[in-house]
N, C-alpha and C positions, 0 to 999 in steps of 0.2 A: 504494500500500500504506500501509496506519496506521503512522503514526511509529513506535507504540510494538511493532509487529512486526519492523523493522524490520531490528538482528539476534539475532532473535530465534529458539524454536525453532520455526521455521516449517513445519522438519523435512521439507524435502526427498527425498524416495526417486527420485523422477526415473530411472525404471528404463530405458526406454528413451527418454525424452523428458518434455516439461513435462506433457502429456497423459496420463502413467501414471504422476503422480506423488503418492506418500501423504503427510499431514502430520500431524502433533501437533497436536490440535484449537486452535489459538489461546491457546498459553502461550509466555507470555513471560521468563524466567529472568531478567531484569535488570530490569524494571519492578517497583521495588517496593513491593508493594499494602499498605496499611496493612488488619490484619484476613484477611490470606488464609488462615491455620488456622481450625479448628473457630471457638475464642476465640480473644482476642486483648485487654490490655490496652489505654487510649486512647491511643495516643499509640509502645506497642509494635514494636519491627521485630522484622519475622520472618524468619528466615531461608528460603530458596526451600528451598534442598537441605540438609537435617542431616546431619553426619558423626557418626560415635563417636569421632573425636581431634576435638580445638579445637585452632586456631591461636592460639599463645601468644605472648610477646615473651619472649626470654631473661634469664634474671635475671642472666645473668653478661655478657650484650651489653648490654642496655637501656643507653642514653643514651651508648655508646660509640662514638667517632669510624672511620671505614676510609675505605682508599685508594682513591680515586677517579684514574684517571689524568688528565693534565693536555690542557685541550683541545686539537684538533687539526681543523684547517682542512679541508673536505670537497670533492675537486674533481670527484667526482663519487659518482652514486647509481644505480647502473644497473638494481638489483634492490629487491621493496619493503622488502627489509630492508637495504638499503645495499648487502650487498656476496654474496659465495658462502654464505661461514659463515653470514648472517643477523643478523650482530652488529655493529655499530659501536660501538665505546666514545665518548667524553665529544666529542662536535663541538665546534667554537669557531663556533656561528652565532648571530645574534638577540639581540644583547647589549643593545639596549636594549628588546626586546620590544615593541614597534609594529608597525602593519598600515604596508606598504610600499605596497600596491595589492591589487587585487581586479578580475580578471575572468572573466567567463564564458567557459568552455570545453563547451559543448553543451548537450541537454538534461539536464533532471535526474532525479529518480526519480519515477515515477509508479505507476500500477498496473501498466502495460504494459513498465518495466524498473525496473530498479537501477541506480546507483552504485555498484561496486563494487571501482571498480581504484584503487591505491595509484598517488602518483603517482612518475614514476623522472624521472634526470637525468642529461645528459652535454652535452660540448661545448658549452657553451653555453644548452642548450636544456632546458625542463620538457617532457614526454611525458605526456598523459592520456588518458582517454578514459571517456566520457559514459555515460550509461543504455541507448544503443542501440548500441554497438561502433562509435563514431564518435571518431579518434584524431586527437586535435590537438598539434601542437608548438608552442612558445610560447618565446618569449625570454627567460631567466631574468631580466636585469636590469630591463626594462621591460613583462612579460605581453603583449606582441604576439605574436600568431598568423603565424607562419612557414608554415605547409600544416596544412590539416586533409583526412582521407582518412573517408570513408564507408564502413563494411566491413559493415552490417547485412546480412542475408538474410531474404529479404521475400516469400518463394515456401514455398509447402508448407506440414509442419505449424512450421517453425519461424516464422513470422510473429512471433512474440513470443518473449521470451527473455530473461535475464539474469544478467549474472556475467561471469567474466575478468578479465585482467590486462592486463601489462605487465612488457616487460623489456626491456636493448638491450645488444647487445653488436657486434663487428666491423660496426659501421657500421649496422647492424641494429635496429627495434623487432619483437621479438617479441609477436605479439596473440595471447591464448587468448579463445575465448568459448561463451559460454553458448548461441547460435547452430551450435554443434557444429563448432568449424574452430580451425584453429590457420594465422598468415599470419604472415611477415616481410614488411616495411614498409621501405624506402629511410629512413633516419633522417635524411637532407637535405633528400629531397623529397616524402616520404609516399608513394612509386610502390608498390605492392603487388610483392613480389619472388614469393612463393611463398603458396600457401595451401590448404591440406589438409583436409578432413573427415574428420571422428569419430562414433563410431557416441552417444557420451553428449555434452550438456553440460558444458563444462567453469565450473566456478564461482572457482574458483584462479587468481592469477597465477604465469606460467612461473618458473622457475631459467634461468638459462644460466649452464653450463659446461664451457669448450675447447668441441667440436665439438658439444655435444650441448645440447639446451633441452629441460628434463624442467618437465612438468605434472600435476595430480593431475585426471580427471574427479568426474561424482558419482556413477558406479558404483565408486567405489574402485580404480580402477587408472591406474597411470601410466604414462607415456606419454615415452620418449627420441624425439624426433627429430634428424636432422642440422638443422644451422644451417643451412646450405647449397641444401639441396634438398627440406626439409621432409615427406622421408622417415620412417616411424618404424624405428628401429634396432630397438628390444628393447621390450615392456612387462611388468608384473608386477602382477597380479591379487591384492589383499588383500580379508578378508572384508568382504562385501556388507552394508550397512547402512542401514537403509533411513530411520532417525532420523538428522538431521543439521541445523549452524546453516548459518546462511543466510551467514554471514562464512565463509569460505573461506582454506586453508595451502598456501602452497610447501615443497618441498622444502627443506633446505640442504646443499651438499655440502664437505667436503672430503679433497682430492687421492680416489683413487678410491670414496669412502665417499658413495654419495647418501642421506641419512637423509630419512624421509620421513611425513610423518604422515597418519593416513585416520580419517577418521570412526566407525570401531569401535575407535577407542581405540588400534591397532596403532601404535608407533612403527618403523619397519621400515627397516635399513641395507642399502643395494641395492650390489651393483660396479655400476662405471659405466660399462663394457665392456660386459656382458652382460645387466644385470639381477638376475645372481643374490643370493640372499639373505643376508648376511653374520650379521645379528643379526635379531631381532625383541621388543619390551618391549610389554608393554601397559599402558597409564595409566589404567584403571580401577577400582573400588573392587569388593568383592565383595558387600560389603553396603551395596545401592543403597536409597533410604530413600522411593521413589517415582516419579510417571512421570517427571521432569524429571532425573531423576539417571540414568534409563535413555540417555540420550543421551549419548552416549561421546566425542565429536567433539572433537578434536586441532584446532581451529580457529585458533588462534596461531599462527606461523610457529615452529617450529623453533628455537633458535638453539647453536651451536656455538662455543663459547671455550675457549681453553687446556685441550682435550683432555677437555670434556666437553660435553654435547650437552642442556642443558635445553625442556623442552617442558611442557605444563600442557595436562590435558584439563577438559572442560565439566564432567565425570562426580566431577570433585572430586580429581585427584591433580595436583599438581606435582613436578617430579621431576628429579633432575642422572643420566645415564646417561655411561659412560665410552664416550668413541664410538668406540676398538678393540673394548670388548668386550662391549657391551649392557649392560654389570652395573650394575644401579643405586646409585647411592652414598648416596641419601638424597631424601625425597620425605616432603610435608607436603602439609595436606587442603585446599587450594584449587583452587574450581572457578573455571577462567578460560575466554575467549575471545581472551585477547591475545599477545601472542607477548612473553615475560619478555625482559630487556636487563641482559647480565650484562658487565659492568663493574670491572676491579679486585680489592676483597674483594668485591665485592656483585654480588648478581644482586637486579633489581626486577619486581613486576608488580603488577598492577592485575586484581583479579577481578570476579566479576559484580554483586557487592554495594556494588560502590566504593569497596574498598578498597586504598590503593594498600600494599605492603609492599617490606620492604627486608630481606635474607635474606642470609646470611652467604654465598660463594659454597661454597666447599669442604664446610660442615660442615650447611648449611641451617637454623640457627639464625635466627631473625629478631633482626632492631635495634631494628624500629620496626613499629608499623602506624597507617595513620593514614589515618579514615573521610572520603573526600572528598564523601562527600553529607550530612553533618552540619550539621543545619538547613538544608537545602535538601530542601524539597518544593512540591509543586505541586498542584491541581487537576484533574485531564484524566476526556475522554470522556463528561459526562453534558451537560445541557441544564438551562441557566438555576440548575444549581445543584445539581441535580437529579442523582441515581445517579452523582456526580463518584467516582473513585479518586485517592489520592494518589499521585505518583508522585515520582519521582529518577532523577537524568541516568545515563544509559550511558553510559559513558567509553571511551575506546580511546588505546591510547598504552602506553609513555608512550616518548617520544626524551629522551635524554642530551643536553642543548646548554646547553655555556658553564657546566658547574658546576649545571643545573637540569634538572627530568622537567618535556617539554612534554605536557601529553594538551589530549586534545579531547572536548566530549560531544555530545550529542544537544539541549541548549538554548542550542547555538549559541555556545559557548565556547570558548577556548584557553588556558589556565592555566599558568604557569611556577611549579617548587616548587620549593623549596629540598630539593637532593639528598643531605644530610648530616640532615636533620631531619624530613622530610617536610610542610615548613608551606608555604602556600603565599604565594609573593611577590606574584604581577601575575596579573590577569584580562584578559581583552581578549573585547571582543563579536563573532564573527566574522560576524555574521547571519544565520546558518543552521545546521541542526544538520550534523555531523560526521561519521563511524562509521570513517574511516580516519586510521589511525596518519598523525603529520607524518612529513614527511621534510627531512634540511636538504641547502644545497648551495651551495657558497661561503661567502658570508657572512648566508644569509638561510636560515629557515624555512618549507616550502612546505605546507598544507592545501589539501585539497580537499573542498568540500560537501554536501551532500547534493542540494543545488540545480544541483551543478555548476560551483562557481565558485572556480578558481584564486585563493589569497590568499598573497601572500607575505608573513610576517614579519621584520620587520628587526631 
């Protein structure tokens, strides 16, 4: 697949499989075109999606200092937002921001699959897994390969496929994939414990929580099953949406509240007994300003902190919801695909235009905003010179470590910024582009490529 599609809206419908599935003709929401309105001045950005609010910097915050909690050492990552909630605050990893090693953990992204799983960590061991649902464990301190397990499906119409996750829990890696199965995996020795077929694709990495590992498909419904026996307990069916990105959300839960986001914008609070519906919020704008803004897709994880539950749709809303009562507190007009990391006073994201911002958490005020693709453009897609576009990196990220937002893009970077200012300190070339959030664990920083190549930061 073209880089610049990459997660883009590719717009997946995938109704009953890859073979019935509709797309948004070849737009890209992060690639951004110099000239893509009617006019356009030389030199001019345009924005993809227009809202009628502007995101503003507060006159009564601007240049002012908030609490950041103080870092704290990471001994394990078992889910790809760290933990149930989806949130980790400030790691103590990567302090002096170097590449520690680099290896290959499978194939990489082609036409025939994706990249698409975050990587998790426990005991010792990093957990990945490649373009074709081939899961490897690796030795956190050294990237040696401990068992790698082959889990593709290579019969029928699923010969191809792509998507899924990762997670681990009671000894357990949990595998979702886009191959239509959900498998628990021995996490010592890669033995396949259990493994289940579904009627959709799943493009999502799992949740696990207590007994249950819930998944989002891409028909919009999720999916509890037992850890144990890879039964599904309950599902719950949200509306059907047939525009969607190609990046893919987990659930986050806490105690019996599964919050859950679906590709028509639903934010949806599930029991986690039963299924039933607790709340439902929608994160989408009513007046959409075009096709790109029709696509609704809650693509960020989730995240849950001190009793509010933020989340950021494609479609242009970010939003702090109170996760007893659905009731939104406050919500400003960025369109994201990243999952916000709220922290302290501050909740942070990074939207489609590469902007990173930094938002007061309680009151949604911003601090700061600061354009991380400023003077940074490039040339791409034409010949010899010839019908080129200008483009700018797609970021994803960012992780909280050691007092700094790590992100990653698409021209093969890793970035540390200073998390009180948004400027940025160190770059680092990781040789390949990106599109998954870091994860850290001990004392190191782990990325995974688009190539497929485990990189730990030190």
């Amino acid at each position: 697949m073209n880089q610049k599609l990459k997660v883009a809206a590719v717009a997946l419908a995938c109704c009953a499989g890859l073979s019935a599935c509709a797309t948004v003709s070849k737009l890209n929401p992060f690639d951004k075109k110099e000239g893509s309105k009617t006019t356009a001045a030389k030199g001019e950005r345009i924005p993809v999606i227009g809202f009628e609010r502007q995101l503003q910097v507060s006159d009564t915050l601007a240049g002012q200092t908030f609490y950041i909690p103080e870092a704290q050492p990471v001994t394990a990552w078992p889910l790809p937002g760290g933990n149930e909630e989806q949130a980790v605050e400030n790691v103590a990893a990567a302090p002096a921001f170097e590449i520690a090693w680099k290896h290959g953990v499978g194939e990489g992204s082609s036409r025939k699959g994706q990249v698409t799983a975050p990587p998790v960590a426990v005991d010792g061991r990093i957990f990945t897994m490649d373009a074709h649902a081939t899961v490897t464990a690796s030795d956190a301190a050294t990237g040696g390969q401990a068992w790698r397990t082959d889990l593709e499906r290579r019969e029928g119409k699923d010969k191809e496929a792509f998507g899924g996750g990762l997670a681990v829990s009671s000894g357990k890696v949990f595998v979702s994939s886009g191959y239509r199965f959900m498998a628990a995996v021995d996490a010592g020795t890669g033995k396949v414990l259990w493994k289940t077929d579904v009627e959709s694709p799943i493009h999502a990495a799992p949740t696990v929580s207590g007994s249950r590992v819930y998944v989002v498909d891409v028909d919009n419904q999720i999916l509890a099953f037992d850890i144990n026996t890879g039964e599904i307990a309950w599902s719950y069916q949200a509306i059907v949406e047939p525009a969607r990105i190609m990046k893919a959300s987990s659930p986050a839960v806490q105690g019996d509240a599964v919050i859950t986001p679906f590709s028509s914008g639903e934010l949806v609070a599930l029991r986690a007994a039963n299924g039933n519906a607790l709340w439902s919020e929608v994160l989408s704008r009513t007046s959409r300003t075009n096709a790109l803004s029709e696509i609704r897709d809650i693509a960020g994880r989730p995240a849950i902190y001190k009793g509010d539950v933020y989340a950021a749709s494609h479609s242009g809303v970010f939003a702090a919801v109170d996760v007893r009562t659905g009731a939104r507190k406050w919500d400003l007009p960025v369109a994201s695909v990243n999952a916000p990391v709220p922290a302290g006073d501050v909740v942070y994201i990074v939207d489609q235009a590469g902007e990173l911002i930094a938002a007061n958490r309680e009151s949604g005020q911003v601090y700061w905003i600061k354009d991380l693709n400023k003077g940074r453009v490039r040339n791409e897609g034409g010949f010899l010179g010839v019908l080129d576009v200008q483009t700018r990196p797609i970021w994803s990220g960012p992780l909280l470590a050691s007092g700094r937002l790590v992100l990653v893009n698409n021209w093969g970077e890793a970035v540390a910024i200073d998390a009180q200012t948004g400027e940025i300190q160190k770059t680092l070339k990781i040789g390949a582009a990106s599109y998954l959030s870091p994860i850290a664990y001990g004392d190191k920083i782990y990325v995974v490529t688009d190539k497929a190549d485990l990189i730990a930061i030190r």
